[in-house]
C-alpha positions as CSV (number, residue, x, y, z in Angstrom):
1,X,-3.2,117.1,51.5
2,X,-6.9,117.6,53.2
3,X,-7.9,121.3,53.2
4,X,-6.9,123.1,56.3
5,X,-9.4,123.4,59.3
6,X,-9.5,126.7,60.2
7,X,-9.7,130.2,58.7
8,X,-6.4,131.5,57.3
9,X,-7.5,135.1,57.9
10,X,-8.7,134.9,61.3
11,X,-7.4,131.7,62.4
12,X,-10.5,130.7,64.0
13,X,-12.3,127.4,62.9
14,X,-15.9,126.2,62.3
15,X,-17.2,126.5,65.5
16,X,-20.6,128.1,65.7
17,X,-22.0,126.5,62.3
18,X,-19.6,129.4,60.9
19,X,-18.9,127.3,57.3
20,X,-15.7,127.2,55.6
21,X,-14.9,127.6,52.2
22,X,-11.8,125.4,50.6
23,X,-9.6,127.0,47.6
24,X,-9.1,124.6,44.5
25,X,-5.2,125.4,44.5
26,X,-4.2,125.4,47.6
27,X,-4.9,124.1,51.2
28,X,-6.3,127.2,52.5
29,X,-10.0,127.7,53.6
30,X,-11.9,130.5,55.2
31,X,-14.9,132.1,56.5
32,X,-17.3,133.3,54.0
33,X,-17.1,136.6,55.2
34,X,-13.4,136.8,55.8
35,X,-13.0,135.5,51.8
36,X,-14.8,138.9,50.4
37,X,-18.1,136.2,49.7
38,X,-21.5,136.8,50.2
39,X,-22.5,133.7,50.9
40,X,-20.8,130.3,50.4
41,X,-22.6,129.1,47.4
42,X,-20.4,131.9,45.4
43,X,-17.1,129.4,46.1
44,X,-17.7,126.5,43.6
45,X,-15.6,124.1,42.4
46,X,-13.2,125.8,40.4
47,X,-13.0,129.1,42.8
48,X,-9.4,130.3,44.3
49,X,-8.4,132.6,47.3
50,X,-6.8,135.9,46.7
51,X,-3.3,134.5,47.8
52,X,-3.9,132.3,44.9
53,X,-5.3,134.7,42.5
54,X,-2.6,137.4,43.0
55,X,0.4,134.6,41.7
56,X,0.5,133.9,38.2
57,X,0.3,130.6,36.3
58,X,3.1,129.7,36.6
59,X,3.1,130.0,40.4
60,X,0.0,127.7,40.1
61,X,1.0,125.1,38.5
62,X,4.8,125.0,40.8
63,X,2.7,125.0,44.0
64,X,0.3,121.7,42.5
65,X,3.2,120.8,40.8
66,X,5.1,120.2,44.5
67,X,1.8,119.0,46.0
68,X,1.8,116.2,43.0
69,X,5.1,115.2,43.7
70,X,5.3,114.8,47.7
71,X,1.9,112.9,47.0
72,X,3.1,110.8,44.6
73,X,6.2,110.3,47.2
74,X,4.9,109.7,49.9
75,X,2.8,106.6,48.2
76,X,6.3,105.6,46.4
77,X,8.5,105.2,49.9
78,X,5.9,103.2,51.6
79,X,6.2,101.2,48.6
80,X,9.6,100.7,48.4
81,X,9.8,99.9,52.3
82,X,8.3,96.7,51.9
83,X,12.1,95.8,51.2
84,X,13.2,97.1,54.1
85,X,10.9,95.0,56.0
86,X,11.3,91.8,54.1
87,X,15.3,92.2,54.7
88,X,15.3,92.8,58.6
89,X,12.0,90.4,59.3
90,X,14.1,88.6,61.6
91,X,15.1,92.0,63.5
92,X,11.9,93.0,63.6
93,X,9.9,89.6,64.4
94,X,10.6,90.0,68.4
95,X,8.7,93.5,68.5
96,X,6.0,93.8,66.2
97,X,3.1,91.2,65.5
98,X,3.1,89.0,62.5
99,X,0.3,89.9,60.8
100,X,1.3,93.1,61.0
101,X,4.7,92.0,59.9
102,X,3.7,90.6,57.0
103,X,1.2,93.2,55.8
104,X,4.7,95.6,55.8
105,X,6.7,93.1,53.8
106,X,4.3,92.8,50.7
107,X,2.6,90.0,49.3
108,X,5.1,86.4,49.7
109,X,7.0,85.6,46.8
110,X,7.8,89.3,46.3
111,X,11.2,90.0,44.5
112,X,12.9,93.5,44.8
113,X,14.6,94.7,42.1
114,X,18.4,96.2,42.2
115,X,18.2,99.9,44.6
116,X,20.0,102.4,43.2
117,X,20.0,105.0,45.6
118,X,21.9,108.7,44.4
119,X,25.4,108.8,45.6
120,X,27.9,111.7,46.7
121,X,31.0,112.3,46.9
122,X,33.1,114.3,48.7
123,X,32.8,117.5,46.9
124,X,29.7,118.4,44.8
125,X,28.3,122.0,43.6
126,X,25.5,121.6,46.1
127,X,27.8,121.8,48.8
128,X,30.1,124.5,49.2
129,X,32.7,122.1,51.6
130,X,34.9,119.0,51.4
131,X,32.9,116.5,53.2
132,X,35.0,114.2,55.1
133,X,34.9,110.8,54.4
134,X,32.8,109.5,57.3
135,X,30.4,112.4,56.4
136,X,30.2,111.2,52.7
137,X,29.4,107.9,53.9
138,X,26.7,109.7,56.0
139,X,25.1,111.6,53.7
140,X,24.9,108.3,51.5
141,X,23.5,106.3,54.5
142,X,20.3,108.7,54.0
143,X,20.1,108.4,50.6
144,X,19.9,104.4,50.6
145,X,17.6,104.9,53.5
146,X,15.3,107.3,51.3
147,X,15.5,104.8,48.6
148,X,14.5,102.2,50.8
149,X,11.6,104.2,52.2
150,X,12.3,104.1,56.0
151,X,14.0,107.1,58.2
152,X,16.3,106.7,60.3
153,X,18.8,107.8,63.4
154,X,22.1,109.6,62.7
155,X,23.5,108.9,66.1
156,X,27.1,110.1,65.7
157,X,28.9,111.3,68.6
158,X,28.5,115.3,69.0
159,X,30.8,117.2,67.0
160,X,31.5,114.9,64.5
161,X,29.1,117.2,62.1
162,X,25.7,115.6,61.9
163,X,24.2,119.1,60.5
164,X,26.3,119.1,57.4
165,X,25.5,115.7,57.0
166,X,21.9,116.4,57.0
167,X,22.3,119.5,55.1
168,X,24.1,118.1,52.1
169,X,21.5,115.0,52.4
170,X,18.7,117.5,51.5
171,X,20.6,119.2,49.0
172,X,21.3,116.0,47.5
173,X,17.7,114.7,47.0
174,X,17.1,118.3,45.5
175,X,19.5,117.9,43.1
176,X,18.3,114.4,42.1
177,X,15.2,115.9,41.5
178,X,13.1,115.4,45.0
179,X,12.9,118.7,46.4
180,X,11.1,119.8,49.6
181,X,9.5,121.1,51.3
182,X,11.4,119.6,54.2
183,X,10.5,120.6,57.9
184,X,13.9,121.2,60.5
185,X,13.0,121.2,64.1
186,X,15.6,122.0,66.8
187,X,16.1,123.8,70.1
188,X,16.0,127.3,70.0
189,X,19.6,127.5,71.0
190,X,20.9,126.1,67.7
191,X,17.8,127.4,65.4
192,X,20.1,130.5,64.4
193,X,23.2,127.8,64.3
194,X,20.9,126.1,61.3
195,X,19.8,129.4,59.2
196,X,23.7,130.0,59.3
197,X,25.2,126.8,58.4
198,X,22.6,126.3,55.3
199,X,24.2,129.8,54.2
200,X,27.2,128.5,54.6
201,X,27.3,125.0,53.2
202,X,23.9,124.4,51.0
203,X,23.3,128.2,50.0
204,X,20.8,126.6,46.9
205,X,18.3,125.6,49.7
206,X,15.4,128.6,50.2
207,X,14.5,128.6,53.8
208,X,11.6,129.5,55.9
209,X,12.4,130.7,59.2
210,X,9.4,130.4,61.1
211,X,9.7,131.6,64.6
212,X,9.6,134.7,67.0
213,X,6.6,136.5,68.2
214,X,3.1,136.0,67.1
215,X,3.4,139.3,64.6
216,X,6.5,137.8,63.4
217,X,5.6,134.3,62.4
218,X,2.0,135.8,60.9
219,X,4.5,137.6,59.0
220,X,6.4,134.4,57.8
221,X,3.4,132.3,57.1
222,X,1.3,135.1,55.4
223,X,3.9,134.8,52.8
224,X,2.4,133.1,49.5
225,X,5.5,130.8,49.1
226,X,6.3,130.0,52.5
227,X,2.5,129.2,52.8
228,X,2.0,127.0,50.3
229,X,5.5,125.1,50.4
230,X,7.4,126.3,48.1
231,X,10.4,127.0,50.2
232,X,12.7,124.1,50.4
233,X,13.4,123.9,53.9
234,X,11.0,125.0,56.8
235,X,13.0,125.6,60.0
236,X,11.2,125.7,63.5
237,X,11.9,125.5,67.1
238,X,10.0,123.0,69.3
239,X,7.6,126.1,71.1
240,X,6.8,126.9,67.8
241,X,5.7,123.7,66.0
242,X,3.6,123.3,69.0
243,X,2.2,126.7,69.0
244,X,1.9,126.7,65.2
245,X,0.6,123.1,64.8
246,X,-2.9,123.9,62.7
247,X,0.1,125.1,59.4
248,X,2.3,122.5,60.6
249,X,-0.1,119.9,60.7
250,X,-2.6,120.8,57.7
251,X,-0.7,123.5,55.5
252,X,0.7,120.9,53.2
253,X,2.9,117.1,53.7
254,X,6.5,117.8,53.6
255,X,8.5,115.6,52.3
256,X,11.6,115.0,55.2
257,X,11.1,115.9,59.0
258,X,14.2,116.0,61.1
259,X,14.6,116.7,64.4
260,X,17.5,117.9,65.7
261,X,18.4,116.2,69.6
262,X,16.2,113.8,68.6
263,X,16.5,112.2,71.9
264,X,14.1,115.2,72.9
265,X,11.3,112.9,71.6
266,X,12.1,110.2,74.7
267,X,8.9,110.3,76.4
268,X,6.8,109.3,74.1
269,X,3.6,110.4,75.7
270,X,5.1,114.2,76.2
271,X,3.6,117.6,74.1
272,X,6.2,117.2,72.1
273,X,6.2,113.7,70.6
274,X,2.5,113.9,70.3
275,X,3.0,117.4,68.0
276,X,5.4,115.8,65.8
277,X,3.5,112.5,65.0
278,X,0.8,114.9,63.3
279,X,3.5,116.3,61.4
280,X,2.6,114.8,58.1
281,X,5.2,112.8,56.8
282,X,6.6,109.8,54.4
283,X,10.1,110.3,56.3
284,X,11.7,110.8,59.6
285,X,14.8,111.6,60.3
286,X,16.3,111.8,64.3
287,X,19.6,113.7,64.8
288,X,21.5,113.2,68.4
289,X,24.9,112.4,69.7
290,X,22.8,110.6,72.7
291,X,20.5,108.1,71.6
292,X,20.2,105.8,74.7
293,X,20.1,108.4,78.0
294,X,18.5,106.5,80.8
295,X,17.0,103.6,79.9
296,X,15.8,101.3,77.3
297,X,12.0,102.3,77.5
298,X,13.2,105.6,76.0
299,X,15.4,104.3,73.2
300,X,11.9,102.8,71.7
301,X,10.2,106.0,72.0
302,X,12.9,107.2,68.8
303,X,12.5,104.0,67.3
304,X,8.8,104.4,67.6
305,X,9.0,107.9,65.6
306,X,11.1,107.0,62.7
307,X,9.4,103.7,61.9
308,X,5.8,104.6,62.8
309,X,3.9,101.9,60.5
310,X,5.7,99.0,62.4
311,X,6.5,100.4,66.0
312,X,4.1,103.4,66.0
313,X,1.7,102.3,68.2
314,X,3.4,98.7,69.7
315,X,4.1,98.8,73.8
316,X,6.7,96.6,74.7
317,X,5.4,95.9,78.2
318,X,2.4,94.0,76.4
319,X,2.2,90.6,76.3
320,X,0.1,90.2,73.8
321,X,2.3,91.9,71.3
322,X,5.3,89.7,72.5
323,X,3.6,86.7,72.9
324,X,7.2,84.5,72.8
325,X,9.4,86.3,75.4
326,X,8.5,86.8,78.8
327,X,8.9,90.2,80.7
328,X,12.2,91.5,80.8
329,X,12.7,92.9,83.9
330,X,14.7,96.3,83.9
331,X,14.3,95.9,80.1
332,X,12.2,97.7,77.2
333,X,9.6,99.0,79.3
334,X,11.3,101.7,81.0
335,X,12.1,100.4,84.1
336,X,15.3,102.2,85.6
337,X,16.5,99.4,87.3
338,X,18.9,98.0,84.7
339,X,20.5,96.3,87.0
340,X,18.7,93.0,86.1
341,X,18.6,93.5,82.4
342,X,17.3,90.3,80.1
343,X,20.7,90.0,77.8
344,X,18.7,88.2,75.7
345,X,16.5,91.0,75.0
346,X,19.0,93.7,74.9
347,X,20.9,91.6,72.0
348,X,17.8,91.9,70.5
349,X,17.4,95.3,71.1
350,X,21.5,96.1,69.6
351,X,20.1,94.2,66.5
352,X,17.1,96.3,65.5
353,X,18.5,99.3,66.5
354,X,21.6,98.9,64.2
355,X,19.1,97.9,61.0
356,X,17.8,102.1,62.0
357,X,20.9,104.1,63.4
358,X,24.0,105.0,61.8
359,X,26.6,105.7,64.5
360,X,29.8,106.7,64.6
361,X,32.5,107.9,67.2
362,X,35.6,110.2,67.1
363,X,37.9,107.7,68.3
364,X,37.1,105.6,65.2
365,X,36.9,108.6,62.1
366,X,38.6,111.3,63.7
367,X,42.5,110.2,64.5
368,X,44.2,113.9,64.7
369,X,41.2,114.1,67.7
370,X,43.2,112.9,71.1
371,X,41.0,111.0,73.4
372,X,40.1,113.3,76.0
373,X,41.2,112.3,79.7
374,X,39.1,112.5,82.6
375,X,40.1,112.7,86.6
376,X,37.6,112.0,89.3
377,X,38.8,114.0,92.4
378,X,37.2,113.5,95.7
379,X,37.7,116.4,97.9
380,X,36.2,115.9,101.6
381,X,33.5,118.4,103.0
382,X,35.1,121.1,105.2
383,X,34.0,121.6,108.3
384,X,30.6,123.9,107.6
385,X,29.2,121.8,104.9
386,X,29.5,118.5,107.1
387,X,27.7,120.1,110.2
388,X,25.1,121.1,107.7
389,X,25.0,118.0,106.0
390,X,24.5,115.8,109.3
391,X,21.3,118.4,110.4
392,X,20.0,117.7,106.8
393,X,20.4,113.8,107.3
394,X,19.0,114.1,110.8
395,X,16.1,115.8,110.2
396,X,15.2,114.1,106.8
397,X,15.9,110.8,108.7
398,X,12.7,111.8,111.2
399,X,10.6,112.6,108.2
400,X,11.0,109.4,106.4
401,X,10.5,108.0,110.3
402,X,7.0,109.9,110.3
403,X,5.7,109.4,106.7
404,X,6.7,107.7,103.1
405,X,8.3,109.8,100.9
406,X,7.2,110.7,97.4
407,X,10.0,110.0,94.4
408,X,9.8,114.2,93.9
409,X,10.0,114.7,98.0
410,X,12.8,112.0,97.9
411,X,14.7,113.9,94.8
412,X,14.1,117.9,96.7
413,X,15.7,116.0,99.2
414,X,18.7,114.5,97.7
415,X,19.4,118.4,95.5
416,X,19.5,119.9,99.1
417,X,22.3,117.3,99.8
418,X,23.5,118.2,96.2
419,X,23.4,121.8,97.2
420,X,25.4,121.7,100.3
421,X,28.6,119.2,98.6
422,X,28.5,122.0,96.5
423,X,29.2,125.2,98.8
424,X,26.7,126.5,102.0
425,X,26.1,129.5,100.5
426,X,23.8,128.0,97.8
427,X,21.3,127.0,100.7
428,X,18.4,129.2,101.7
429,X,20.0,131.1,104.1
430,X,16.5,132.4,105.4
431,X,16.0,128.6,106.7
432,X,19.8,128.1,107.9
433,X,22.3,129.7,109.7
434,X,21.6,132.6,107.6
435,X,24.0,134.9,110.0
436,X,26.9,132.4,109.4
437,X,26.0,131.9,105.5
438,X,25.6,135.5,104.7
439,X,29.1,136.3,105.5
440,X,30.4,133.8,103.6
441,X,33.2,135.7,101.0
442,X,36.3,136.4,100.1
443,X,38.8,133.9,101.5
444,X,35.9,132.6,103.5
445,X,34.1,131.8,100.5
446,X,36.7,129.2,99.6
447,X,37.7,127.9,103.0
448,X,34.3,126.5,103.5
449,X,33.4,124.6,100.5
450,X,36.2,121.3,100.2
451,X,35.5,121.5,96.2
452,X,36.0,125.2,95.9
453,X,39.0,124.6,97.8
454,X,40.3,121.8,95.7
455,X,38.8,123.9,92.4
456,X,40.8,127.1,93.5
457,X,44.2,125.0,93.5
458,X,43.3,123.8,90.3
459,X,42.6,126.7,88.4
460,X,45.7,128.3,89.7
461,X,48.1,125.6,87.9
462,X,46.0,125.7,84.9
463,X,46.1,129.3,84.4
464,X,50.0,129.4,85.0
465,X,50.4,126.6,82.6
466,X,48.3,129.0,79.6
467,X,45.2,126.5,79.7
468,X,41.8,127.5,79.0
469,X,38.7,126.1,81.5
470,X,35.2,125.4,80.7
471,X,33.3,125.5,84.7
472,X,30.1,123.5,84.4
473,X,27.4,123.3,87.0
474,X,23.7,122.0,87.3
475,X,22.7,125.0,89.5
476,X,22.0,128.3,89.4
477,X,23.1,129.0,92.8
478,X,25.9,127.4,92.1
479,X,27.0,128.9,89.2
480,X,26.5,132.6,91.6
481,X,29.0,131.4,94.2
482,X,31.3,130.3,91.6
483,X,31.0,133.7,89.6
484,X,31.7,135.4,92.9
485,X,34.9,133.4,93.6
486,X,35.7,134.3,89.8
487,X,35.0,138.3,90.4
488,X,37.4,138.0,93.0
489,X,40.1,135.6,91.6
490,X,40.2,135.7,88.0
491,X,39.0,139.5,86.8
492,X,36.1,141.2,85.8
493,X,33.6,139.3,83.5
494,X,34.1,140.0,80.5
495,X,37.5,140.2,81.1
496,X,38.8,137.2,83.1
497,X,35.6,135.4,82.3
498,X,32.0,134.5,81.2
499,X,29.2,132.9,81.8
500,X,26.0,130.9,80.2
501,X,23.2,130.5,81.0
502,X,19.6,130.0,81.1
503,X,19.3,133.6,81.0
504,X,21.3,134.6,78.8
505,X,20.0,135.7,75.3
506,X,20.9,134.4,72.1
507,X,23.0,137.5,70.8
508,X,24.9,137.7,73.8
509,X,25.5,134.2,73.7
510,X,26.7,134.6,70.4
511,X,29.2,137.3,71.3
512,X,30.5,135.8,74.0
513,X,31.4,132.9,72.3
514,X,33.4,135.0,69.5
515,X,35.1,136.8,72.2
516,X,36.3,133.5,74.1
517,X,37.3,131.7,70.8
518,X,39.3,134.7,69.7
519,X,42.8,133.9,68.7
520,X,43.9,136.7,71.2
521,X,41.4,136.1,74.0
522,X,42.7,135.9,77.3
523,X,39.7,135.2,78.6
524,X,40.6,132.6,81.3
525,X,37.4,130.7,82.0
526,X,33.9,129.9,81.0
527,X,31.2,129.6,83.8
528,X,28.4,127.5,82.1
529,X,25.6,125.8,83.0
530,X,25.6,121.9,82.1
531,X,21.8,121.6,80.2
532,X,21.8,125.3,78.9
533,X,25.5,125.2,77.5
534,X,25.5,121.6,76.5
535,X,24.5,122.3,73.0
536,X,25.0,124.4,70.3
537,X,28.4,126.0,71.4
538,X,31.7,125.2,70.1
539,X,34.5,125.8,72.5
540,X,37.4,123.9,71.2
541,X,40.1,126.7,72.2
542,X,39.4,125.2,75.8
543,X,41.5,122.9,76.6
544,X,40.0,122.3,80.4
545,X,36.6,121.1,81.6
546,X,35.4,121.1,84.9
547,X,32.4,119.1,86.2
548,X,31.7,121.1,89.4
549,X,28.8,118.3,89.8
550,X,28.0,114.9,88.4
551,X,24.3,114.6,86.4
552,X,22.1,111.4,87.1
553,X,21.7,111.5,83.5
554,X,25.5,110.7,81.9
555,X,24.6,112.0,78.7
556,X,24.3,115.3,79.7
557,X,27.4,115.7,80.9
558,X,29.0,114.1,78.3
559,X,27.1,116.9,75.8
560,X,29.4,119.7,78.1
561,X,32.7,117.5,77.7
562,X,32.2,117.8,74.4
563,X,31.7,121.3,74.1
564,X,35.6,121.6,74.0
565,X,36.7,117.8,73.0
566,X,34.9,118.2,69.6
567,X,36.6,118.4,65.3
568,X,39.4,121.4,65.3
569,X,40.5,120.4,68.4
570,X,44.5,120.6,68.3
571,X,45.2,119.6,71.7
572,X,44.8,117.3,74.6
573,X,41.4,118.1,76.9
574,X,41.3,116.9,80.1
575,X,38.5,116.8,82.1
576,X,38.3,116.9,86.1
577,X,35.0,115.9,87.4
578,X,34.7,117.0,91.3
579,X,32.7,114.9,93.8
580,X,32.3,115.5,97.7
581,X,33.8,112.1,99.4
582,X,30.9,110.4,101.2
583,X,27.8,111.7,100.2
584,X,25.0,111.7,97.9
585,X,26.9,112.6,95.0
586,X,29.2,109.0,95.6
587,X,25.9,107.6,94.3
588,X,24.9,109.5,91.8
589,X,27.9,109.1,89.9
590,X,27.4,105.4,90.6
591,X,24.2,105.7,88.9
592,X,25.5,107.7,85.8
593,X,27.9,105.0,85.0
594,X,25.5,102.6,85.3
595,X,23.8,103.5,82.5
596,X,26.8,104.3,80.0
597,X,27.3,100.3,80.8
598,X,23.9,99.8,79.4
599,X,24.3,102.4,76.6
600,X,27.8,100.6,76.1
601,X,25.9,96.9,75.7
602,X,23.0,98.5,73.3
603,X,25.2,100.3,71.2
C-alpha cells in the first residue's frame, strides 16, 4: 500500500512545499514538525512513528504480517480470474473488446487446474446460527467466487437474509485463514442493524465502527489497530467513506468491500460511485434485493463495480466498443423508454448478469412464506380535489401553451397533481383556497379526499377483524394529514399508532419498532414513509400494507411491501395499493409496471 498523503496528526497535506515524512511500518506519514523532527533528514530509512513505536514486536510484525498477506492476495485473485474469464468469454464477448478480453483470460492454451474453494455447512463454530439451506448455498456461492477471483451480486429478494449470508462468508474466509480487513458500507439506517447482527451471529469478527461526529471518528481512527487494519471488519456509512476517503482510500487495501443496497451505486457518475472505486480492492461484493430499478443503463453501473478490470471503464452506448451490434434503442444505455427494447440484447444482458449475481426469491426457498396478495383500488376524487385538479390542468395547460417545459418543471408539476389525488390539504394553502383548505378536519378531513374516504372504510374492517396495518406514503404532507385522521380515529400516538420518518432518529426508531413488534402491542397502525421506512425495519407482526401512493420507481415500493411480507412471517399479508381513478397517478402506476416487465425479462 503507497504511503498515505497527508499528515496523520493534522490531516493537512503537502501543500506549501511542507514535506512529508513516511513510517517504515506502517502507511502513515507526517509533517516534520508534527512527527517531534527537526528536520526531515532525521527520518531515514529504517525510522517509525510513535503509533508504531509505542506497540511491541509482536504488534509489528501482525500489522506487516496483514499488509503481506492482502498484497500477496490481491496479486493471487487477479490471477485466479483469468478462469473466470476464459469460462464466460462468450458472455462477456458482446461488451467488452477483444483485446482486452483476451489480456483477462491469460495466455491461449492455458489449462486451470481443479478449484477447490472452502465449503460450509449449515452449522459451523464461526457462526452462532443454523443457516438455512438457501443461505448455505449462499455463503458457498462467495466462496467459489473468492476462489475464482471475481466479486459479485447477492441479489436475493429482501428478507431472505443477505446479511447473515455475508456475515458468515467473512467469517468463513477468516477461518480458512484469509482474514480482513474487510470494509462494510451501508445506509445509516441499517449501520447499527450490522454492529448488532455481527454480535449476534459472527461474534469472532473485531469490528471498527467508524462513524459519528468528527471528534468521534478521530477517536476511532486514532486507534493503533483500527488504523493500521488490524480489525477484521471496518463498518461505515456512505457520508462517511466520503467524508473519510484520504483513510479509506490510502490507510491500507482491504481485502472484501461490500456494499450494502448496492443498487445505491446506479449512477455511475454520482459522489458515491466515484468514492468507492478508490476504495482499494481485489474484491467487490454488491448486496440488494433490487438490482434492476429503472432501467438497463443502471444495472451496468453494478456490473461495472464488481468487475472493474473488464467493465470498469466500457460505455455501452459506444460503438466502437460494440463494434458487432447496433444501437439498441431503450437498451443498455440508459434510455427510459423500454418500450422498444432490442430482445436480442437484453438476452444478452440475462446471460452476463447470471455469470455475476446470485438471486434467489421467497416463493422458491421459503414455502411456509405465503405469497402476499395485492388489491389495486381506484377510489374517484370527491368533489374538492376534482375542482382543484381541473384549475391545476387549466393553468398548467396555458404554461405549456406559452413555453416548453423542463423534465424538473414537468415532474413539480405532475407531484402537485400527486399532491391533490392525495388530499387538498397537502397543497400550499397560501396559493389555494387557503380559507376552504384550512378548515379542512375532523369529518371534513375525510369527506374530501376520495382515498381517505375509501382508506377510513378500510381500516375500520381491518381493525375489527385484529389485523395490523403498515400506511406508506411518498410525502411528508401527506403523511401529516394522515397522522391527523389517525389522532382522531385510531388514538394517541404512541398508543393507537406510529410513525417513521425522515426525521425520526435512530433510537427512537429503534424503540418504536420493539414497541409495535411486541407480542402484546395493540398498536394498531404504522404511518411510514415509503424511501425512509423501506429498509432496515422488520415489521412482520403486520399483517396489512397500504400504498397510500404508487412510486415511479416499483422497487421502492416493493422494499415497503416487504417490510411486513419478509422470513417469520406466519400469516397471509395483503397489500391494498390506492390510486385516484383518472389522473396522473393512472400513469404512473402504468409506468412502474412497466419496468417490473423489464426487470422480469433480465432477471
Amino acid at each position: 500500500m503507497a504511503p498515505r498523503s497527508w499528515c496523520e496528526v493534522c490531516r493537512g497535506g503537502a501543500d506549501g512545499g511542507e514535506e512529508l515524512v513516511a513510517c517504515g511500518d506502517c502507511p502513515r506519514r507526517f509533517h516534520v514538525e508534527c512527527a517531534g523532527l527537526r528536520r526531515a533528514a532525521d527520518a531515514g530509512a529504517g525510522w517509525t512513528c510513535g503509533l508504531c513505536g509505542a506497540s511491541d514486536g509482536a504488534d509489528a510484525a501482525g500489522r506487516k504480517k496483514r499488509v503481506a498477506f492482502v498484497r500477496g492476495e490481491h496479486k493471487e485473485l487477479k490471477r485466479r480470474a483469468a478462469r473466470f474469464f476464459r469460462n464466460e468469454k462468450a458472455k462477456l464477448a458482446p461488451f467488452v473488446e477483444a483485446k482486452r478480453l483476451g489480456a483477462l483470460c491469460g495466455p491461449k492454451g492455458a489449462k486451470d487446474g481443479p478449484l477447490e474453494p472452502f465449503v460450509i455447512g449449515n452449522r459451523e463454530s464461526y457462526v452462532q446460527a443454523a443457516l438455512r439451506d438457501y443461505q448455505v448455498v449462499g455463503v458457498n456461492w462467495f466462496l467459489e467466487r473468492h476462489a475464482l477471483g471475481v466479486g459479485g451480486i447477492l441479489g436475493d429478494e429482501m428478507g431472505l437474509g443477505k446479511t447473515v449470508q455475508t456475515l458468515a462468508f467473512l467469517g468463513a474466509l477468516k477461518a480458512s485463514g484469509k482474514p480482513g480487513p474487510h470494509l462494510i458500507v451501508t445506509p445509516l439506517a441499517v449501520l447499527q442493524n450490522w454492529v448488532n447482527e455481527i454480535k449476534k451471529f459472527t461474534p469472532s469478527l473485531t469490528v471498527a465502527k467508524v462513524h459519528g461526529s468528527i471528534a468521534e471518528r478521530e477517536r476511532v481512527l486514532g486507534d493503533v489497530d483500527v488504523a493500521s487494519g488490524a480489525k477484521d471488519v471496518y463498518l461505515t456509512t456512505y457520508d462517511t467513506l466520503l467524508a473519510e476517503e484520504a483513510f479509506f482510500t490510502e490507510a491500507f487495501e482491504f481485502h472484501v468491500v461490500v456494499i450494502d443496497e448496492g443498487h445505491r451505486l446506479k449512477n455511475a457518475t454520482s459522489k458515491l460511485a466515484r468514492g468507492l472505486r478508490r476504495v482499494p480492492s481485489p474484491f467487490r461484493v454488491l448486496l440488494t434485493g433490487t438490482p434492476l430499478q429503472n432501467n438497463l443503463g443502471e444495472l451496468w453501473a453494478l456490473l461495472q463495480f464488481v468487475l472493474p478490470t473488464a467493465l470498469g471503464d466500457s460505455k455501452l452506448d459506444d460503438e466502437r466498443k460494440l463494434p458487432k451490434h447496433r444501437r439498441p434503442a431503450g437498451g443498455f444505455e440508459g434510455a427510459d423508454d423500454d418500450a422498444h427494447l432490442d430482445l436480442d440484447r437484453v438476452s444478452e444482458a440475462r446471460a452476463l448478469l447470471n455469470a455475476c449475481m446470485l438471486r434467489r426469491v421467497k416463493a422458491d426457498v421459503e414455502s411456509t412464506l405465503l405469497p402476499k396478495i395485492e388489491y389495486v383500488l381506484k377510489p374517484p376524487l370527491f368533489a374538492l380535489q376534482r375542482a382543484l385538479y381541473r384549475s391545476f390542468l387549466q393553468r398548467e395547460g396555458d404554461d405549456v401553451a406559452a413555453a416548453l417545459l423542463t423534465p424538473q418543471q414537468l415532474l413539480q408539476r405532475v407531484l402537485q397533481l400527486a399532491k391533490v389525488a392525495n388530499h387538498p390539504k397537502t397543497l400550499d394553502v397560501a396559493k389555494a383556497r387557503d380559507r376552504e383548505l384550512r378548515g379542512l378536519a375532523g369529518a371534513g378531513l375525510v369527506r374530501s379526499s376520495g382515498k381517505l374516504a375509501l382508506l377510513d372504510r378500510l381500516l375500520a374492517r381491518k381493525k375489527a377483524a385484529g389485523s395490523r396495518v403498515l400506511l406508506f406514503s411518498q410525502f411528508t404532507l401527506t403523511l401529516d394529514v394522515l397522522e391527523e385522521y389517525c389522532a382522531a380515529h385510531h388514538g394517541d400516538r404512541g398508543v393507537g399508532y406510529l410513525r417513521l420518518d425522515g426525521a425520526t432518529g435512530r433510537i427512537q426508531r429503534e424503540m418504536d419498532m420493539r414497541s409495535f413488534n411486541a407480542s402484546e402491542s395493540k398498536i394498531f397502525l404504522y404511518l411510514i414513509s415509503t424511501r425512509a421506512g423501506g429498509q432496515g425495519i422488520n415489521l412482520a407482526t403486520a399483517d396489512t400494507v397500504v400504498l397510500y401512493d404508487t412510486c415511479w420507481n416499483p422497487q421502492v415500493d416493493l422494499q415497503a411491501m416487504d417490510r411486513a411480507h419478509r422470513i417469520g412471517q406466519r400469516g397471509q399479508v395483503t397489500v391494498y395499493r390506492l390510486i385516484a381513478r383518472d389522473t396522473v397517478e393512472e400513469k404512473v402506476h402504468a409506468r412502474a409496471h412497466q419496468k417490473l416487465l423489464l426487470d422480469a425479462l433480465v432477471m
